[in-house]
VOGU-3710 file (C-alpha; in Angstrom, 3 decimals, decimal comma):
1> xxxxxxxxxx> -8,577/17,080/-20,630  -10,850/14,575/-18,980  -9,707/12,858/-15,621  -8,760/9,233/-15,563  -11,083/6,440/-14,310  -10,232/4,091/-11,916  -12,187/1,285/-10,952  -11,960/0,719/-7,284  -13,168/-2,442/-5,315  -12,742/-2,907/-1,890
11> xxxxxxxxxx> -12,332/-6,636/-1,354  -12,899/-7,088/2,432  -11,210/-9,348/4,212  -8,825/-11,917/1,734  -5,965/-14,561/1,666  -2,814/-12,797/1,030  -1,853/-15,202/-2,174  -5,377/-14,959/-3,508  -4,917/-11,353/-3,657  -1,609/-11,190/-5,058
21> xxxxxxxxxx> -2,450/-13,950/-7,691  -5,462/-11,477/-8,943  -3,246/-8,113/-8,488  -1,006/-10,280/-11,176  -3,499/-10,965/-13,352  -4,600/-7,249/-13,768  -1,035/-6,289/-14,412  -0,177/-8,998/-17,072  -3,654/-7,965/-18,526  -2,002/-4,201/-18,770
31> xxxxxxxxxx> 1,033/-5,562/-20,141  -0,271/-7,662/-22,786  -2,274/-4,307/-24,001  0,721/-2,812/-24,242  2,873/-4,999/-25,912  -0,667/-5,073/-29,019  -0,302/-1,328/-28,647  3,523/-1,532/-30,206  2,330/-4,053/-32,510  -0,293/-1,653/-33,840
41> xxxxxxxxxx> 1,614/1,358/-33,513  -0,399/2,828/-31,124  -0,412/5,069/-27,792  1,304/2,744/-25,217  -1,289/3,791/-22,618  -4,552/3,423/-24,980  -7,079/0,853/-23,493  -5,107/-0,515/-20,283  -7,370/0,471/-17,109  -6,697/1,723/-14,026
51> xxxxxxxxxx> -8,007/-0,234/-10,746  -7,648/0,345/-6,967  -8,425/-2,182/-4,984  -8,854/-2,256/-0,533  -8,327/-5,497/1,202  -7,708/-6,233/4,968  -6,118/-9,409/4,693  -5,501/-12,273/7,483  -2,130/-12,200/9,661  1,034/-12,347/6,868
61> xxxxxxxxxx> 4,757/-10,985/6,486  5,572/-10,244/2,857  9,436/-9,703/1,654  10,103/-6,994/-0,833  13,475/-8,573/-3,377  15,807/-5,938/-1,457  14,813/-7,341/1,672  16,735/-8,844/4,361  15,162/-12,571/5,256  16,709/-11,993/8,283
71> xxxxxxxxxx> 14,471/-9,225/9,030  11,725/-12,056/10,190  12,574/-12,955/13,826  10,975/-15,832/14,180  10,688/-19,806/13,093  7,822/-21,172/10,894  6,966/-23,115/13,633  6,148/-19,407/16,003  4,236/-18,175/12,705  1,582/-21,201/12,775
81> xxxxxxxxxx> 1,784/-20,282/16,545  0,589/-16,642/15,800  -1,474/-17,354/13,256  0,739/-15,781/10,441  1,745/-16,759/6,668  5,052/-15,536/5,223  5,974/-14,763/1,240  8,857/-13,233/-0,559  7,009/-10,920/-3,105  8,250/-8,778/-5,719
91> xxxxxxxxxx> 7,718/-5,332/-4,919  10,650/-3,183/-3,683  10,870/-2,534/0,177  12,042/-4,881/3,061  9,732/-6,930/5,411  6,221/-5,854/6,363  2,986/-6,879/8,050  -0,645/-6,799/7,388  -3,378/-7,942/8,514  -7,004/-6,946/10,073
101> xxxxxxxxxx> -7,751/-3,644/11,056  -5,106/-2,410/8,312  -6,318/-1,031/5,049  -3,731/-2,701/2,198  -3,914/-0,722/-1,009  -3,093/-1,982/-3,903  -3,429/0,526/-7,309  -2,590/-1,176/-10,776  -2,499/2,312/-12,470  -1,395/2,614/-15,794
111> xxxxxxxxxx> 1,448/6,028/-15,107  1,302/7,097/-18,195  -2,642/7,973/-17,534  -1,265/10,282/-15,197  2,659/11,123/-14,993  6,011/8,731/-15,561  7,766/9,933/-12,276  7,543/6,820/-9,866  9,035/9,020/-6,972  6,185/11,441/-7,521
121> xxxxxxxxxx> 3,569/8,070/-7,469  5,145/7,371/-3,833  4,771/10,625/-2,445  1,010/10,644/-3,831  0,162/7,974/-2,056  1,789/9,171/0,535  -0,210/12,469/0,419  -3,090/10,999/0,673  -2,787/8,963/3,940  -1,006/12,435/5,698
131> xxxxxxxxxx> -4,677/14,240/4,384  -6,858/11,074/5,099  -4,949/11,333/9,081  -5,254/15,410/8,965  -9,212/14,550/9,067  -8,433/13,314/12,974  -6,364/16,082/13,769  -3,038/14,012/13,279  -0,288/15,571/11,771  1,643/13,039/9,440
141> xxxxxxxxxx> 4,882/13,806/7,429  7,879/12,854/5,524  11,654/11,270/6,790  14,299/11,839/3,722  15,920/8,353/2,628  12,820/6,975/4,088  9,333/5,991/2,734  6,087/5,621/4,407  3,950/7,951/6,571  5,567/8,714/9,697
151> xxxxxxxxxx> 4,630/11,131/12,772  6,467/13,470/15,058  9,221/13,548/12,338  11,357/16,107/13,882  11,753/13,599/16,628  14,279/11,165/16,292  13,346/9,354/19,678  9,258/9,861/18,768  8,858/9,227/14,895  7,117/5,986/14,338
161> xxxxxxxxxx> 5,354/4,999/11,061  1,549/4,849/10,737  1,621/3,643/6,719  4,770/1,466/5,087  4,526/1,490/1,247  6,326/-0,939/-1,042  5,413/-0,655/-4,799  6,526/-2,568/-8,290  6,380/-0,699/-11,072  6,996/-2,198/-14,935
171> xxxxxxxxxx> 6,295/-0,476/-18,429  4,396/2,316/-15,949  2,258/-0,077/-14,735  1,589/-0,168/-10,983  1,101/-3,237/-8,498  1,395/-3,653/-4,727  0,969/-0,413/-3,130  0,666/0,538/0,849  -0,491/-0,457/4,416  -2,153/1,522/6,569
181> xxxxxxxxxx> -2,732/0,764/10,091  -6,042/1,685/11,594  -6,971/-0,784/14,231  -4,213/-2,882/13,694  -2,587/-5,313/16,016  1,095/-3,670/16,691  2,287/-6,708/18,917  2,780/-8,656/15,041  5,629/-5,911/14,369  7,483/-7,210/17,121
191> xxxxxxxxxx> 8,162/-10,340/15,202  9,648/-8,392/12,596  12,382/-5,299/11,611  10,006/-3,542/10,172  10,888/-2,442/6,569  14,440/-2,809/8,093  14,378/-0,138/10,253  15,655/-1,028/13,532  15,980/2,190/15,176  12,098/3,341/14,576
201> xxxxxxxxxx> 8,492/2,412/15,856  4,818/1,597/14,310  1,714/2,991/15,361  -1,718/3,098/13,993  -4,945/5,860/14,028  -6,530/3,927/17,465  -3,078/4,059/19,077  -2,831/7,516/18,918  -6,543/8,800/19,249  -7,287/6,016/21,984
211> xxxxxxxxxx> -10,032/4,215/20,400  -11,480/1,946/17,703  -11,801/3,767/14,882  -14,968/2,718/12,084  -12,756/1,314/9,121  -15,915/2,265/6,684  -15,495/5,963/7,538  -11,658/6,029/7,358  -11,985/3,801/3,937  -14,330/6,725/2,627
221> xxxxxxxxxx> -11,999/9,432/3,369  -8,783/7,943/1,977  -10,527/6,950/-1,157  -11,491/10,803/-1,380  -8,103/11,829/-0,746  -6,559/9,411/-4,017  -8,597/11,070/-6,062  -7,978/14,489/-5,026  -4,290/13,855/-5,054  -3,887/11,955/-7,802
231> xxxxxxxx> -7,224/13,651/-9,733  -9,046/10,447/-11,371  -12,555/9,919/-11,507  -13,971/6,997/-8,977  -15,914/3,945/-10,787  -17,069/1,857/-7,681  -17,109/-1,619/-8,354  -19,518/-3,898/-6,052
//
């Protein structure tokens, strides 16, 4: 059986809305294929494509629909101060940050290319960060009743989360996806509970190896690692 192929472009740096507004267009082009498929009588997943995209995207707090809006600490007036947009979004999860030095992931995957277990899907991604933070000699892990990437997990007083993930998933189709930090600036968590978690820290990969790390090289890895986990074939888009 031949792998799937996923089309992966890496956007650089982008608007949080633009992104989203193109992440939705790839998924309602999915859906639509789906809905002919029925029509026609044919395999649900036949012709819908796969795509990973990598964006670092300017200062912004997004709101999964469980969320808490109370979760945001502070007044629109403090985000133009920082810099910082805000959007309730419809993927699952609470409140989050992103923004430069972070790589945001988003895969629109098609599950039934691969496997219809969604819990599976998060701890693939998952996988794939812990392996991608392995290659640096960090050991990353697991919390039960908790997603993410998180180190020193048999620490209650250490753990602190190096990746947040927050997914939407329709008809098997994928969007949103996760956020890891790199060479991120941790002082914008502070203006959040982040992913509602009050009792828990962030880091990043230059927090804990004490430098800046080259986001090309750390890209290249993780992209290695999806595939390995998840076992698609790479179709680099420029």
């Amino acid at each position: 059986m031949s792998k799937p192929v996923v089309s992966f472009r890496d956007l650089g740096h982008a608007p949080y809305k633009e992104t989203w507004d193109f992440q939705e267009e790839l998924f309602e082009r999915n859906v639509q294929r789906k809905l002919q498929n029925r029509s026609e009588g044919k395999a649900d997943g036949e012709g819908t494509e796969d795509v990973l995209l990598f964006v670092e995207h300017p200062h912004v707090y997004t709101l999964g629909k469980s969320g808490d809006a109370f979760h945001l600490l502070v007044s629109e007036e403090k985000l133009k101060e920082i810099g910082a947009t805000y959007y309730p979004i419809n993927r699952g999860g609470d409140i989050t940050y992103h923004g430069p030095g972070q790589i945001v992931g988003y895969p629109l995957l098609d599950l039934e290319h691969f496997f219809t277990d969604i819990h599976k899907y998060m701890r693939y991604l998952e996988e794939a960060i812990i392996r991608t933070i392995a290659h640096y000699g960090i050991v990353g892990g697991r919390i039960d009743g908790l997603t993410g990437v998180w180190l020193d997990i048999d620490d209650p007083k250490k753990s602190r989360k190096i990746a947040a993930l927050g997914v939407k998933c329709s008809r098997w189709l994928t969007m949103h996806g996760f956020a890891f930090n790199v060479n991120t600036d941790l002082n914008y968590f502070n203006y959040i509970v982040p992913c509602g978690i009050t009792d828990k820290t962030v880091t990043s990969l230059s927090k804990e190896l004490g430098r800046e790390m080259d986001m090309d090289e750390v890209k290249r890895i993780l992209l290695q690692e999806l595939a390995d986990v998840f076992q698609f074939e790479l179709q680099i888009q420029q």
